[in-house]
N, CA, C and O atoms as a MOPAC input file, in Angstrom:
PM7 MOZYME 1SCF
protein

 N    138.58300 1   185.77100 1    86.62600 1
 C    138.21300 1   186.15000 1    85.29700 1
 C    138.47000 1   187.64000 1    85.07500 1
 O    138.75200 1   188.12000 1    83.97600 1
 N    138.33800 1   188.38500 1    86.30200 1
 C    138.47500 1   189.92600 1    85.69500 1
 C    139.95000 1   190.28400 1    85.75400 1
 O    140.40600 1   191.29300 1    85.21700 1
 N    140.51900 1   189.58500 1    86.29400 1
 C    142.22600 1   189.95700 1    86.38600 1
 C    142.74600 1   189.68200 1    85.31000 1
 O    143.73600 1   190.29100 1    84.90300 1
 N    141.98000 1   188.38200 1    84.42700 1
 C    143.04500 1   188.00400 1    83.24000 1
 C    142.24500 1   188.97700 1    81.90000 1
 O    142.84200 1   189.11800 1    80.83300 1
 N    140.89400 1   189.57900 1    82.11800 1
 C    140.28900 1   190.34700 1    81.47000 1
 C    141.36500 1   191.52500 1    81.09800 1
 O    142.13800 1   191.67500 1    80.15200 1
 N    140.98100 1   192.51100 1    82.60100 1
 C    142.29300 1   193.30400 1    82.82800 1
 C    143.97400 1   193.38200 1    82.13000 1
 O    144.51300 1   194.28800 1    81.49500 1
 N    144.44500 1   192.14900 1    82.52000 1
 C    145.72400 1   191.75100 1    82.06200 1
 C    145.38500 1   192.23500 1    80.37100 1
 O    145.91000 1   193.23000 1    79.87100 1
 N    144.65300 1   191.55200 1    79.81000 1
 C    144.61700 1   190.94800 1    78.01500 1
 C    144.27300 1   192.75900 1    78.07500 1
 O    145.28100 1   193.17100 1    77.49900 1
 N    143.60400 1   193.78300 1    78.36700 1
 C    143.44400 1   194.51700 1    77.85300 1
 C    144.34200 1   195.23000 1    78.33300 1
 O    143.55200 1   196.17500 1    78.32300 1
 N    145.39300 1   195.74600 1    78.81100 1
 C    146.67900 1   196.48800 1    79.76300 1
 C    147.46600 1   196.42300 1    78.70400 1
 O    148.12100 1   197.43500 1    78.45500 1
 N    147.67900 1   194.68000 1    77.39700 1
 C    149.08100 1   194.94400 1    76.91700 1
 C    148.72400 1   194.91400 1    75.70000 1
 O    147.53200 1   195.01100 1    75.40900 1
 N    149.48800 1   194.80200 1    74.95300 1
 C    149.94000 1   194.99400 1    73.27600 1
 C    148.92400 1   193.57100 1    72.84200 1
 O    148.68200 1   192.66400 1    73.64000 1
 N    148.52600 1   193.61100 1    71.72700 1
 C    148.44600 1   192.86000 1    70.79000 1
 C    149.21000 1   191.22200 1    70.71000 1
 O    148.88700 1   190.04300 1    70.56800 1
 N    150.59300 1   192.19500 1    70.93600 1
 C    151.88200 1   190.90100 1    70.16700 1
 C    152.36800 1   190.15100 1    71.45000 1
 O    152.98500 1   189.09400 1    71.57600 1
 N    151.69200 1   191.41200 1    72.72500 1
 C    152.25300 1   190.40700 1    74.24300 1
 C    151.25800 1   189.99900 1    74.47600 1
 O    151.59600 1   189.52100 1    75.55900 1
 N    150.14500 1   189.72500 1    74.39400 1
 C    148.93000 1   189.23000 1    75.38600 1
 C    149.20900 1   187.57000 1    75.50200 1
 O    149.16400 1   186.93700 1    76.55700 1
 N    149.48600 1   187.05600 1    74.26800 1
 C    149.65700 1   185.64600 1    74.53600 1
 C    150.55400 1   185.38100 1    76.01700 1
 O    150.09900 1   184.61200 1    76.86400 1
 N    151.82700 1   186.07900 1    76.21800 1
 C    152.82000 1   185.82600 1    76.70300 1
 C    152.28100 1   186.07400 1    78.08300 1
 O    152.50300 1   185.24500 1    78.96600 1
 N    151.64800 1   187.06800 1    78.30600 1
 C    150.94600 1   187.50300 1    79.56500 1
 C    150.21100 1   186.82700 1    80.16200 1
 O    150.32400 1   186.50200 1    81.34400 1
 N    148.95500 1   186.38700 1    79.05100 1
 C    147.86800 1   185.16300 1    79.60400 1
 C    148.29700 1   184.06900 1    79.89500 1
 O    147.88200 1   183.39700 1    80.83900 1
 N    149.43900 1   183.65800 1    78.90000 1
 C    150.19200 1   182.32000 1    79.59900 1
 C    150.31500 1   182.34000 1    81.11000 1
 O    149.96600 1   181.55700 1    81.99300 1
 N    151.00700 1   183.65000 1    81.09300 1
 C    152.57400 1   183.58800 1    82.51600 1
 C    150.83700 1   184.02300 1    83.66700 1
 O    150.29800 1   183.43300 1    84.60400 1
 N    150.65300 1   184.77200 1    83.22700 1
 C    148.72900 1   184.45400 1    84.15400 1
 C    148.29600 1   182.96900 1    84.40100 1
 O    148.11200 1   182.83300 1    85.61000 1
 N    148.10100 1   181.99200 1    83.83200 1
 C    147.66900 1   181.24000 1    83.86600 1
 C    148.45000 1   180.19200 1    84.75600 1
 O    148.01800 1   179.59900 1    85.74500 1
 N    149.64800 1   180.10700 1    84.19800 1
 C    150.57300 1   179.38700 1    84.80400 1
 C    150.80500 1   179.42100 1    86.38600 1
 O    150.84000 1   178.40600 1    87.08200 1
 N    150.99500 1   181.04000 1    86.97300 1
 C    150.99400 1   181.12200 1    88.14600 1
 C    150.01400 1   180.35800 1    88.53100 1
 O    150.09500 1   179.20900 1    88.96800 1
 N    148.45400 1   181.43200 1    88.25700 1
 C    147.45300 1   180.80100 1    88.96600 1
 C    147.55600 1   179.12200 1    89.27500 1
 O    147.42400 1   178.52400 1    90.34200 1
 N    147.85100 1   178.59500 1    87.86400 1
 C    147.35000 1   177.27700 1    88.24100 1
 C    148.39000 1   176.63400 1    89.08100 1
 O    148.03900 1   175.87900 1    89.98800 1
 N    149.46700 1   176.84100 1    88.88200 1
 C    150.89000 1   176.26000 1    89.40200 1
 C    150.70200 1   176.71100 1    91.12600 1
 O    151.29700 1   175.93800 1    91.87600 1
 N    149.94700 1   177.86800 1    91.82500 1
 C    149.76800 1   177.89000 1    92.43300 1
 C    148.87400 1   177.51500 1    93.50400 1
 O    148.98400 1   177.37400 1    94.72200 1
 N    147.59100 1   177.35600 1    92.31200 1
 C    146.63900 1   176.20800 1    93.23900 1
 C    146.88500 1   174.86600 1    93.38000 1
 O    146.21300 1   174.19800 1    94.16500 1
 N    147.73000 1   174.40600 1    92.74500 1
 C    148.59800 1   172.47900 1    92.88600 1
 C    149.32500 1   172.74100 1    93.98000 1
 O    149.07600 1   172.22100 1    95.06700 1
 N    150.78700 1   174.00500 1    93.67700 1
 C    151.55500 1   173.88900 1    94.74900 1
 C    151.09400 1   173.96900 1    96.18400 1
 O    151.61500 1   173.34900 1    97.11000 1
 N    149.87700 1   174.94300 1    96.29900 1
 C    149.54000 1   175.42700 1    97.34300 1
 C    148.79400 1   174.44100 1    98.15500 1
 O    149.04600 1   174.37900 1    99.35800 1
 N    147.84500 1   173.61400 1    97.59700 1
 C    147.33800 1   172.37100 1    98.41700 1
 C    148.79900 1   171.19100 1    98.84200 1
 O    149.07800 1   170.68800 1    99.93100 1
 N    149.34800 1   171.08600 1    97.78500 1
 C    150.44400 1   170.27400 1    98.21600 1
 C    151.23900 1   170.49900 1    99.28500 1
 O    151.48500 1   169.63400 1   100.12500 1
 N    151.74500 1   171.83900 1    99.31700 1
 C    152.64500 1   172.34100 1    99.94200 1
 C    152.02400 1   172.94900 1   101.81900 1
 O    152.73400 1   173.18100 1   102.79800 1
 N    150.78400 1   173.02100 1   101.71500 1
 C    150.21900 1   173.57200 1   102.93100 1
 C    149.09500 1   172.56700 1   103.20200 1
 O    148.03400 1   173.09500 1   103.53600 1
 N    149.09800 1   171.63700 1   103.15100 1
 C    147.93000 1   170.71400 1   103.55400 1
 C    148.42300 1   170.14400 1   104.97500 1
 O    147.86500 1   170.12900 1   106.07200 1
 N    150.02800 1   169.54900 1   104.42500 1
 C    150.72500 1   168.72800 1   106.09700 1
 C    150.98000 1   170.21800 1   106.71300 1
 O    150.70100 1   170.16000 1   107.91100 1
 N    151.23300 1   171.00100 1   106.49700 1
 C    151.21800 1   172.22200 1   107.48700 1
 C    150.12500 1   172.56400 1   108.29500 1
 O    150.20500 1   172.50800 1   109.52200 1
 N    149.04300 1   172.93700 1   107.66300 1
 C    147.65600 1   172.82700 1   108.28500 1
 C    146.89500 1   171.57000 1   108.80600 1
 O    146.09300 1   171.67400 1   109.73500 1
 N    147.10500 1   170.61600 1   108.31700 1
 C    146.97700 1   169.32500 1   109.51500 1
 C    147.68200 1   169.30400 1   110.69200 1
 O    147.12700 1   168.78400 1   111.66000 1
 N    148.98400 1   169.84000 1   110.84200 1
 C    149.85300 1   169.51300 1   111.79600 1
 C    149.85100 1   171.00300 1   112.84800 1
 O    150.13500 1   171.01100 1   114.04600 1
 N    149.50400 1   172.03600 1   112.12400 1
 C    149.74700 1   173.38900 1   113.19000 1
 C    148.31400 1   173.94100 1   112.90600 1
 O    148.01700 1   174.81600 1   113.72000 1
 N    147.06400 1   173.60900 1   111.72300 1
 C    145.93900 1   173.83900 1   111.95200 1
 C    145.62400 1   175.36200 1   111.01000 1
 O    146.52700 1   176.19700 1   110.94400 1
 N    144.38000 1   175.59200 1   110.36700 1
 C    144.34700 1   176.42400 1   109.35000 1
 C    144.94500 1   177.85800 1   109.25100 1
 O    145.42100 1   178.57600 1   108.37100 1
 N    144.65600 1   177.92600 1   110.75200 1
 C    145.32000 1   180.05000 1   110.88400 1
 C    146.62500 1   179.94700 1   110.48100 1
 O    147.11300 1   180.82400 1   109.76900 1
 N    147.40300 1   178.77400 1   110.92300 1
 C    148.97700 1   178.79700 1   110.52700 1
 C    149.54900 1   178.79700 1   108.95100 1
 O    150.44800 1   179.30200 1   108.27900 1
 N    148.46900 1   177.93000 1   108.83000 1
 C    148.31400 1   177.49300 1   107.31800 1
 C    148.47200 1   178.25400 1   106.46300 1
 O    149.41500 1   178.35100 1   105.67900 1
 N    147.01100 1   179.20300 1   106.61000 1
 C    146.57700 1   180.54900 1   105.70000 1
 C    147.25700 1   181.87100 1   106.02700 1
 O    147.25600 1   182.90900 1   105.36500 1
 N    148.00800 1   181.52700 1   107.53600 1
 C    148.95000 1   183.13900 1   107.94200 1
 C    150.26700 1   182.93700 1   106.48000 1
 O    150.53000 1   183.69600 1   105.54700 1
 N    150.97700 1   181.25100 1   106.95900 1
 C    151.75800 1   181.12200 1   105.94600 1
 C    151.97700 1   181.70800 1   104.49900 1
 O    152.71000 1   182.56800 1   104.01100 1
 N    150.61700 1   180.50600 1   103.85100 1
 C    150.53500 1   181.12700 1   102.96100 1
 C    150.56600 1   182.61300 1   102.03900 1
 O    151.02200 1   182.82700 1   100.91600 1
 N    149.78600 1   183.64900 1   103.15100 1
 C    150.13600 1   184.56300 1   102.96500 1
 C    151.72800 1   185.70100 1   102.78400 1
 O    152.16800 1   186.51500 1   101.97200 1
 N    152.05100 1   185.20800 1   103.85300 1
 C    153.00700 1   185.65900 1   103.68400 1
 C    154.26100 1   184.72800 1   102.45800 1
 O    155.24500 1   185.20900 1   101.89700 1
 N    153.95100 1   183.91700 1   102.41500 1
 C    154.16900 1   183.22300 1   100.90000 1
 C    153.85300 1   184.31300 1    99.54200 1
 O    154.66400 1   184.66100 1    98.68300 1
 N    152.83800 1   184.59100 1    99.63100 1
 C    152.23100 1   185.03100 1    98.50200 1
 C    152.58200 1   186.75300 1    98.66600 1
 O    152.64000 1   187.38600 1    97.61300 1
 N    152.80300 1   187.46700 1    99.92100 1
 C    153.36400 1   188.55900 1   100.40400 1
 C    154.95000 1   188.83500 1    99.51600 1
 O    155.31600 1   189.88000 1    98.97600 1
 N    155.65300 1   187.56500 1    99.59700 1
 C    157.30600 1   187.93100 1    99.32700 1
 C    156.91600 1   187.40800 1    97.68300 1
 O    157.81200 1   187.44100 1    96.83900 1
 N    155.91200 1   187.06400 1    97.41500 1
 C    155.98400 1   186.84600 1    95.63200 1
 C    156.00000 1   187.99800 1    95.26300 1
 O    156.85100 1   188.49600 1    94.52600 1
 N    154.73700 1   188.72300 1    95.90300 1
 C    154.06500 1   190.36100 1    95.21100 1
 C    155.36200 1   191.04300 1    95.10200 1
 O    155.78800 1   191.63900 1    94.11300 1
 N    156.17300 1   190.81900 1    96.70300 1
 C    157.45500 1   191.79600 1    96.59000 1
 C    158.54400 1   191.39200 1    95.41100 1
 O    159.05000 1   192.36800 1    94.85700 1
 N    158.92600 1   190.24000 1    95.00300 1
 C    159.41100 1   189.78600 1    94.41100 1
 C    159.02600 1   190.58000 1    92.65000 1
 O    159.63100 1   191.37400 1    91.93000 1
 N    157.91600 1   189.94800 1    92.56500 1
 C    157.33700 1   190.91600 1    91.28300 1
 C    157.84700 1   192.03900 1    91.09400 1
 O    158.43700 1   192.58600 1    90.16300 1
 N    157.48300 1   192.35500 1    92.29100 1
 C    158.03000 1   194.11300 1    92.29000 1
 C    158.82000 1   194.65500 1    92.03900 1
 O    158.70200 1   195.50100 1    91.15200 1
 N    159.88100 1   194.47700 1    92.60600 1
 C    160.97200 1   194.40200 1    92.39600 1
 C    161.88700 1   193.85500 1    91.14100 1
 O    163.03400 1   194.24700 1    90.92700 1
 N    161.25400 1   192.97800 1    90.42700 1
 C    162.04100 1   192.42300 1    88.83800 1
 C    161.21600 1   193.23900 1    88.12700 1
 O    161.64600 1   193.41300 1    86.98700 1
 N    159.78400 1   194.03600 1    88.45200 1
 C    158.91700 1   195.02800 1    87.38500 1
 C    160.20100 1   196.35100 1    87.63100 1
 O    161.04800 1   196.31600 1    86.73800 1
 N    160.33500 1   197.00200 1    88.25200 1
 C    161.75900 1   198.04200 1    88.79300 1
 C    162.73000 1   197.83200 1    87.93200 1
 O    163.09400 1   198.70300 1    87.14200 1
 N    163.36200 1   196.39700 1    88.00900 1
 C    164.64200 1   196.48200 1    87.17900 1
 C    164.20600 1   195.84000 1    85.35300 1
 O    165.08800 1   195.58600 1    84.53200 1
 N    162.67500 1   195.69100 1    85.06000 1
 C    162.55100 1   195.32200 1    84.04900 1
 C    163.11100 1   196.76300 1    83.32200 1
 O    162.82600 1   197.91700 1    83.64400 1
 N    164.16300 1   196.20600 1    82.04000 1
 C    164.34000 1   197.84000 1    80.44900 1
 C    162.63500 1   198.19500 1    80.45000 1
 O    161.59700 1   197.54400 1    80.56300 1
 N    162.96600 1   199.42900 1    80.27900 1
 C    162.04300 1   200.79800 1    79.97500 1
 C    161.22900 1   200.37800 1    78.79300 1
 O    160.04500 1   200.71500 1    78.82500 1
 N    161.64700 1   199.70500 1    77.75800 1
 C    161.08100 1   199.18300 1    76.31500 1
 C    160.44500 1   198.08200 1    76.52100 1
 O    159.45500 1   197.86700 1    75.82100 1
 N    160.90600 1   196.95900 1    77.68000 1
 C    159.91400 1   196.32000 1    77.98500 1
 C    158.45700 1   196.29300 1    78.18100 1
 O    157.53900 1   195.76100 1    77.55600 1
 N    158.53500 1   197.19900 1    79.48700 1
 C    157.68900 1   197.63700 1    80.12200 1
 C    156.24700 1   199.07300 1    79.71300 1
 O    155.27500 1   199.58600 1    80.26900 1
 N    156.92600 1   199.14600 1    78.53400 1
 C    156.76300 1   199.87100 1    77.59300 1
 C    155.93700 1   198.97900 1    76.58200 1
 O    154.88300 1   199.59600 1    76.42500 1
 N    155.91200 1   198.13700 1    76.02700 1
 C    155.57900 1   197.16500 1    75.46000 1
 C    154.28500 1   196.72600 1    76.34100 1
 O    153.14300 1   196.91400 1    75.92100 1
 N    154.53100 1   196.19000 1    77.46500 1
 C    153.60400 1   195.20200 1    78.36200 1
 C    152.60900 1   196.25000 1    78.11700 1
 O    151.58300 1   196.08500 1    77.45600 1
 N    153.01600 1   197.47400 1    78.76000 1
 C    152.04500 1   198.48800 1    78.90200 1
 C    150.98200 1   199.33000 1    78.19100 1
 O    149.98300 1   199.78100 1    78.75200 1
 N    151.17300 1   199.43100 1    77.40600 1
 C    151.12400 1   199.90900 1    75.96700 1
 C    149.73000 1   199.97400 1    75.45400 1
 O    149.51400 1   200.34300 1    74.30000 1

């Protein structure tokens, strides 16, 4: 709740919809994928493997972010920010 708080108050007016969406979406898209995707992992190699995984799953997203926030236009980001 305080991240998407955060988020809605960080951007513009005319972006918040777009933000809270693409917020929402991860989150949720990530709690489906993430049971789906790491359940036979952690049955089969057991939770530390599981949750090391995951992490580092969620490690190369942050970087990922990062990296497309870098090459996002200046007016974009400008906008989000705002």
């Amino acid at each position: 709740m305080a991240i998407g708080v955060g988020l809605a108050g960080a951007t513009t007016q005319a972006a918040r919809g777009v933000v809270m969406g693409g917020y929402s979406t991860a989150l949720y898209l990530g709690l489906a994928v993430g049971s789906f995707a790491f359940g036979p992992v952690i049955t089969r190699y057991g939770y530390a493997t599981g949750f090391g995984l995951g992490a580092v799953v969620g490690a190369v997203g942050a970087l990922i972010a990062a990296v497309l926030w870098t090459k996002a236009p200046h007016d974009v980001r400008e906008l989000l920010t705002a």
